[in-house]
C-alpha positions in Angstrom: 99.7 186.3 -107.5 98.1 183.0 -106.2 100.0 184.0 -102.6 99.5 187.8 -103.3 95.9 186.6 -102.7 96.6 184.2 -100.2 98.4 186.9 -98.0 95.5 190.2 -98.5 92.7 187.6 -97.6 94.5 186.8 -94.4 95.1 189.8 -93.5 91.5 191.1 -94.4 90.3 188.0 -92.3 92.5 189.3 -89.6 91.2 192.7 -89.3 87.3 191.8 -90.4 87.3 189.1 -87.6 89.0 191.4 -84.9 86.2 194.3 -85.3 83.5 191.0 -85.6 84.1 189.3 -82.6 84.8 192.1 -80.2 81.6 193.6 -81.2 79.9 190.5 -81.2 80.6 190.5 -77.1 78.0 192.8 -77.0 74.0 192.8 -76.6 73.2 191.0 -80.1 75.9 189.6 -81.5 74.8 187.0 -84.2 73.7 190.4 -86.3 77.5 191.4 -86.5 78.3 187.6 -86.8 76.3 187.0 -89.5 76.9 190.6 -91.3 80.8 189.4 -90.7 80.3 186.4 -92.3 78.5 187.8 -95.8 81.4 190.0 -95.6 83.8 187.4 -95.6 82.3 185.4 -98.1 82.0 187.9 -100.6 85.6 189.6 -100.0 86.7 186.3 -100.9 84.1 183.9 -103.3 83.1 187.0 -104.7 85.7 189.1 -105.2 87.9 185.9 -106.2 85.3 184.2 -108.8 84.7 188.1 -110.1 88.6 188.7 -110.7 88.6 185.0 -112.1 86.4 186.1 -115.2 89.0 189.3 -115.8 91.1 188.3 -118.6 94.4 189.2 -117.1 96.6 186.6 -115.8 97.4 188.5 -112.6 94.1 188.9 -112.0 93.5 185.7 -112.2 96.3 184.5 -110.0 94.9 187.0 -107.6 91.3 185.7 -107.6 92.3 182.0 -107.2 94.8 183.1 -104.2 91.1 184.9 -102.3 89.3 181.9 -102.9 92.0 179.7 -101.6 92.6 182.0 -98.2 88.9 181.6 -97.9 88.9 177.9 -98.0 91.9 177.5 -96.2 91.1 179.9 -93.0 87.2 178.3 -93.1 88.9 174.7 -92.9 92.0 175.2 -90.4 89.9 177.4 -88.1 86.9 175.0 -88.3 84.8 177.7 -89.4 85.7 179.7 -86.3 87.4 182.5 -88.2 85.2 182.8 -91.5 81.6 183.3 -89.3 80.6 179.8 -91.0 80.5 177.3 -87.6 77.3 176.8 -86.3 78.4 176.8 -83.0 79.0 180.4 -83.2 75.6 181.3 -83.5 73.7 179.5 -80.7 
């Protein structure tokens, strides 16, 4: 289930980031990037730690696997796909 969750948060990350940055190209984009961000960081820290305290084991499995897509995408990506560089903002 740890990949299961691995797998849905990359794909949510895909989809979430597509809609964010192209509508972040408009007039005032640091609203949708920071809005993209909380949404990102609660689809996966939140939904991951709030499946983590379910007491079934695929739940668990599943919650580890979000928080570990959300890790891994903000580190690879340098932040750049997770709304969480800096340098996006400026």
């Amino acid at each position: 289930m740890l990949f299961a969750g691995l797998a849905i948060y990359s794909a949510l990350n895909v989809v979430v980031g597509f809609f964010i940055f192209f509508a972040a190209m408009g007039e005032d984009g640091t609203a949708f990037m920071i809005v993209g961000t909380v949404l990102l960081a609660l689809s996966g820290l939140g939904a991951g730690i709030g499946l983590c305290f379910v007491r079934k084991p695929w739940a668990r499995g599943l919650g580890l696997g979000l928080m570990i897509g959300w890790a891994l995408w903000s580190i690879l990506s340098a932040g750049f796909c997770t709304g969480i560089n800096p340098g996006l903002y400026a």
